[in-house]
SEVO-13087 format. One record per residue (C-alpha): residue in one letter; z, y, x negated. Coordinates in steps of 0.05 Angstrom, whole numbers, plus 5000, padded with zeros to 4 digits. Each point is the difference from the previous one (the first is absolute). Example, Ala and Ser with C-alpha at 12.3 -4.5 7.8 and 13.67 -1.06 7.14 Angstrom:
SEVO-13087
A515649104754
S498750694973
//
This chain:
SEVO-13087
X570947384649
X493850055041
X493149664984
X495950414962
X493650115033
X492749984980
X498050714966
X507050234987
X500650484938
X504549694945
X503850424969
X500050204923
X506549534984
X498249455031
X492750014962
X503450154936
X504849365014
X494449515015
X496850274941
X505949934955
X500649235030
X492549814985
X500350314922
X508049674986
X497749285041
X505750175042
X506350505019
X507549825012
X501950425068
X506450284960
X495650234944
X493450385041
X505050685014
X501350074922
X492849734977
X497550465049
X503950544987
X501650165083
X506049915039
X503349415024
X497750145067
X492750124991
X499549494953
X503049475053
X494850195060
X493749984950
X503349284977
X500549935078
X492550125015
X497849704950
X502749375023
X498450145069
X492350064984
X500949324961
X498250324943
X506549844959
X502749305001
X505449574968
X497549374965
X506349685027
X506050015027
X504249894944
X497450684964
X500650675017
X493750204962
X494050275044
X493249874980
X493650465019
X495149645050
X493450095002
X497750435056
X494149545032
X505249414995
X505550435026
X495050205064
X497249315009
X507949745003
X502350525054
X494150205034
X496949274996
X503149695068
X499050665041
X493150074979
X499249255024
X502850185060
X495450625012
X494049504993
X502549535048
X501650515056
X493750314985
X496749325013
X504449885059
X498250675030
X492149904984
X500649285039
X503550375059
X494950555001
X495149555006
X503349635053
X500950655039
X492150214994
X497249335019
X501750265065
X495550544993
X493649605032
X505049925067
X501150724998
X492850334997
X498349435056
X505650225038
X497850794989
X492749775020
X502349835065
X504750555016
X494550554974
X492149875012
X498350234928
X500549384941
X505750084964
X503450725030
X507950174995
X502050605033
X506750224958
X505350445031
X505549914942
X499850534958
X504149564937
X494749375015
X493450465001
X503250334937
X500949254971
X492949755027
X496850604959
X503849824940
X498649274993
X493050125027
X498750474935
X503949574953
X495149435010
X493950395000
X493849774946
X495250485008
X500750725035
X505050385055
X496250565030
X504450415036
X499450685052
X506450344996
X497550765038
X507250344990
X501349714927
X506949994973
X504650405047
X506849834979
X503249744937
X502349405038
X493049805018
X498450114919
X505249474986
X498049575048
X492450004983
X499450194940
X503049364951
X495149475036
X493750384985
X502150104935
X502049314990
X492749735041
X496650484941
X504849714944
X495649355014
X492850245005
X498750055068
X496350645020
X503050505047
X496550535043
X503750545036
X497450505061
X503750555014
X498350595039
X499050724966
X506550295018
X504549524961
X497850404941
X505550545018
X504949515003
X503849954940
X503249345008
X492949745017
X497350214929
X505549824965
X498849255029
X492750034994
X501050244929
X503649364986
X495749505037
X493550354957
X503849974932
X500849175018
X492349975026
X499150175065
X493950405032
X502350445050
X496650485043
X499950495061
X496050295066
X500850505044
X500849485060
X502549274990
X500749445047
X507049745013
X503949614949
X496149334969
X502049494955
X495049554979
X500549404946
X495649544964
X495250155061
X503249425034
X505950305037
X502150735024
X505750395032
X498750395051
X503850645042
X502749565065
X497250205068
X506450275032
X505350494963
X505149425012
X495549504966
X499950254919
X494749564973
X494449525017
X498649434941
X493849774996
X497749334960
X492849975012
X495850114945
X493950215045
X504450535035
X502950174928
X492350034974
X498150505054
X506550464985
X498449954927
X492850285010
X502650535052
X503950244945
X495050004953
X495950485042
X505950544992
X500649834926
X493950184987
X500350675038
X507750154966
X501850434941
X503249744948
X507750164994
X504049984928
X507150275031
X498750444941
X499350705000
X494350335029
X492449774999
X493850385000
X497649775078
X507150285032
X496950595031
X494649545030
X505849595021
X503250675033
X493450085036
X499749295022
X506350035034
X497650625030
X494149755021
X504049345033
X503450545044
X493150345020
X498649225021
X506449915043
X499850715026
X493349845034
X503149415035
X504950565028
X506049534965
X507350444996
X503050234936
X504949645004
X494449295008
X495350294952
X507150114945
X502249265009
X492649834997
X499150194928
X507549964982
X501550684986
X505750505026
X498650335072
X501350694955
X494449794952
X495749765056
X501050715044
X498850374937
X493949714980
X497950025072
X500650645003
X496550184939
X494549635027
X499750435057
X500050564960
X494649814964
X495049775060
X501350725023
X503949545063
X505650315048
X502149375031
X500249304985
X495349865058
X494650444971
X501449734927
X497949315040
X495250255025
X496750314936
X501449344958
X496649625054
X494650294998
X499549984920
X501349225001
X494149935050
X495250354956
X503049614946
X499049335038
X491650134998
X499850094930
X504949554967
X500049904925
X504550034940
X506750375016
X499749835071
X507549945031
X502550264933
X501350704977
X492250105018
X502150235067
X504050554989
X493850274950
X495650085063
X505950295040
X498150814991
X506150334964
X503249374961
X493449974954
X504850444956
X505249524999
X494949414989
X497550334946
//
């Protein structure tokens, strides 16, 4: 018969035989099908169980009489020397960790000298930067602030991410999230910001966004790597991580705040920032298809709302839309106040003051 595992549904019979054996101080195997009133055969595998689980017992070998155990006693008997077990590879595996990291000193010396920065790693392993991030959140005290522009693209990136931020907010350690405004199409992107808001998180969005930051505790960071082959820089000095952290705060404080929930009363100012973020790029005579990856939308999105921008200025090509959102940023620039590089611009762009409104 195989073990019977932790969690494992007993059934009926073999709850009503125990039971039967705790009341009557006992049961005689040839009796339990007749007491019971259930076949021979279901009577035998409940008997069978029962004694696998340690929870029936014979007092001795020279009777045939099985007695009910109590179920503590029963679990300290067969789960006793595995659980002891457990302990002591747990400690052998906690001495060996240790053992590993105490080489960690050699290794940041040894990164020192290959890269001029204190305490720099430039990761291009895709499963170790994924395992950095990991154990780099599930020792974090105090706060991970992190700049994801695209969000959640794929359901695979929501299983990857997703459990240790929930798990980093399971222990009270706040977590901040940037996200650009476009991610608040994506469906898989609410859904996971729905879930990481419901645990505690703050998350948040702008038109334009840096690329992807990881920052914890202030005292380390994760960084995009400086060539496409290299995935990730890690970063373990705290006046580095210090400066990221206040960068971020600086588009915190300019973000919206994202649920993942429905929709919220500033989404037509959102519209109009993003808008607005394309008036920006336009004027640095970026390409559709720059401007789309830019603020992580489709190239058909980005053409159409080009377009309607165009439309709008009264413009027939995209040089002379340039031209006329130049020359509204420069008159901008000389009197800059609240709204500036927000949806302001496009309310002193003649024609969109209808949409603004």
């Amino acid at each position: 018969m195989k073990p019977i595992e932790p969690g494992e549904t007993q059934s009926v019979t073999v709850m009503r035989l125990y039971q039967h054996a705790v009341r009557e101080g006992g049961i005689e195997p040839g009796q339990a099908a007749e007491q019971l009133q259930v076949s021979e055969d279901e009577a035998a595998a409940a008997l069978a169980e029962l004694r696998e689980l340690g929870l029936l017992r014979r007092l001795s070998v020279a009777h045939t009489l099985l007695v009910a155990i109590n179920p503590q006693t029963a679990a300290a008997d067969r789960l006793g020397p595995r659980e002891h077990s457990l302990r002591e590879e747990q400690s052998r595996l906690a001495r060996q960790r240790a053992a590993i990291e105490a080489f960690m000193p050699v290794h940041l010396e040894a990164a020192m000298g290959q890269y001029p920065a204190e305490g720099v790693e430039v990761v291009d392993d895709p499963e170790l930067l994924h395992k950095m991030i990991s154990e780099m959140t599930a020792v974090s005290q105090t706060e991970a602030c992190v700049i994801q522009p695209f969000g959640i693209r794929t359901q695979e990136e929501a299983d990857l991410g997703l459990p240790k931020y929930l798990n980093l907010l399971g222990r009270g350690v706040r977590q901040r999230t940037l996200c650009q405004h476009s991610v608040r199409y994506s469906a898989t992107t609410k859904q996971g910001v729905a879930a990481l808001c419901a645990a505690g998180a703050e998350v948040r969005t702008l038109d334009v966004l840096p690329p992807r930051m990881i920052v914890i505790d202030g005292s380390q960071a994760i960084l995009p790597g400086p060539d496409p082959a290299e995935l990730g820089v890690v970063v373990r000095n705290s006046a580095v991580a210090r400066y990221l952290t206040g960068v971020f705060d600086i588009f915190w404080m300019a973000a919206t705040p994202f649920s993942g929930l429905g929709q919220g009363p500033r989404d037509r100012d959102i519209s109009r920032d993003i808008d607005s973020a394309i008036v920006r790029l336009l004027t640095t005579g970026a390409k559709d298809e720059v401007i789309a990856r830019r603020l992580g939308i489709s190239l058909r999105t980005c053409r159409r709302r080009i377009a309607n921008l165009m439309d709008d200025i009264g413009a027939d090509s995209r040089f002379q839309a340039g031209y006329l959102a130049r020359q509204y940023e420069e008159r901008r620039a000389g009197a800059a106040g609240p709204g500036v590089g927000s949806a302001a611009t496009l309310r002193r762009v003649p024609g969109l003051a209808a949409r603004a409104s």
